[in-house]
N, C-alpha and C positions, 0 to 999 in steps of 0.2 A: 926606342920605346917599345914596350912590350904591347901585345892585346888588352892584359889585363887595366896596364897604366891609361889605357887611351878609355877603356869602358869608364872607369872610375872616375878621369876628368869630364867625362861625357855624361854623364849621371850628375856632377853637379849641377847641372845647366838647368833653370825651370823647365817642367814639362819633360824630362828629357826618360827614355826607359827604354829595357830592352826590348827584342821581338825576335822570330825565330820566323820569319815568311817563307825565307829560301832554304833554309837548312837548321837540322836539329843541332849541330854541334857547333856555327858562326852565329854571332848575333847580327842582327843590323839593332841600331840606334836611332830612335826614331823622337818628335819634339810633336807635342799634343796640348791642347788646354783641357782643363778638367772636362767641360762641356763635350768636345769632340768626341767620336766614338773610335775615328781611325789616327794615326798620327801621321807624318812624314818623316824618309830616311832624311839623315844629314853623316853619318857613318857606318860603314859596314866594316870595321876587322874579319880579312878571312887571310887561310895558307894558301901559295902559288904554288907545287914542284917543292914542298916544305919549305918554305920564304915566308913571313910573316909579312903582309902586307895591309894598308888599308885604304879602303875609295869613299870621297868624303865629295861631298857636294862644294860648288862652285861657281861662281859668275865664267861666262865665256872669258874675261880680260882677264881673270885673275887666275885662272887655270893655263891660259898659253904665259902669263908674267912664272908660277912657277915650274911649267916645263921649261923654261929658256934659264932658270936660275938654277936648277936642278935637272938636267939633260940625264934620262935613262932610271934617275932615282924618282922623277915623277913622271908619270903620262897618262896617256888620255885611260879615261873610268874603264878598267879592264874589262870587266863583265856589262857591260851596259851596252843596250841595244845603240846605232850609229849616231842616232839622234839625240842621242842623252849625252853620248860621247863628250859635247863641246861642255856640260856641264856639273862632268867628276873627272876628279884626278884620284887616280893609282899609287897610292905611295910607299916606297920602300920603305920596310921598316927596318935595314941593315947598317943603320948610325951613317949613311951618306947624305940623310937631311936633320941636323938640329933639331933636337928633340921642342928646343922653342920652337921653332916654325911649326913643326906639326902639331906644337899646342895652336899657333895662331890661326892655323889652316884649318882645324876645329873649330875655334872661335868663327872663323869664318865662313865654316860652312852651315854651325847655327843659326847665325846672323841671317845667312842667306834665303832658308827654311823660313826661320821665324817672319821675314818680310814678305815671305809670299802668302803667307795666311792672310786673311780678311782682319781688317784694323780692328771689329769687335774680338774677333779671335785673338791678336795681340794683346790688348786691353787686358783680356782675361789671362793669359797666360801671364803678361806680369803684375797682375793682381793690382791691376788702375781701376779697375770696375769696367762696368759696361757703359753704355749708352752715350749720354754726355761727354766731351772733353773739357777740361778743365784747363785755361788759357790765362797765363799769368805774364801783364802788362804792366812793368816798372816794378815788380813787387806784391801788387795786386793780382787778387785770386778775381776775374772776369766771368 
């Protein structure tokens, strides 16, 4: 997969847009509701040593599940302070990981982002409204 291909699937995601914090020429990828003013990363495409790579947000379990599936093609979030470490992975973008996986690794590093916002903040971003939950028993709207 290219930079270009991963921004493009990254962009369809609600909320999803770019941002330039660390540098004028890498994006990172960041997932906001309208309301919000800042957003949070869930991908950064940048080059290693001219290597195309990219560090995408993570669960702890699900970042040592694809270092032990992909050994060297993924590892722990390259640039990220020690502590963030257990919670990005680094992934080569040199055709040694399935271009599906690193769709789903997207997928799930949105996933990941989006759950740690505040449930009104979720709400909003997938356009349920605010406030109220809407609880539906057999069929019935409760």
């Amino acid at each position: 997969m290219t930079h270009q291909q991963i921004i493009d699937y990254c962009l369809q995601k609600r909320g999803a847009y770019l941002d330039y914090p660390f540098d004028p020429v890498f994006p990172t990828i960041k997932v906001k509701a309208p309301s919000q003013e800042k957003g949070r990363i869930f991908a950064q495409p940048f080059m290693l040593h001219g290597e195309p790579k990219v560090t995408l947000n993570c669960t702890p379990d699900s970042a040592e599940l694809y270092r032990t599936i992909f050994p060297g093609s993924v590892v722990r979030g390259w640039h990220c302070p020690p502590i963030q470490q257990p919670h990005f992975n680094t992934v080569n973008l040199d055709g040694t990981v399935p271009d599906e996986e690193i769709l789903m690794m997207i997928d799930h590093a949105y996933d990941v982002v989006v759950a740690k916002l505040p449930k009104y903040i979720q709400r909003e971003l997938h356009g349920t409204g605010g406030g109220r939950e809407i609880i539906f028993v057999c069929g019935r709207k409760m």
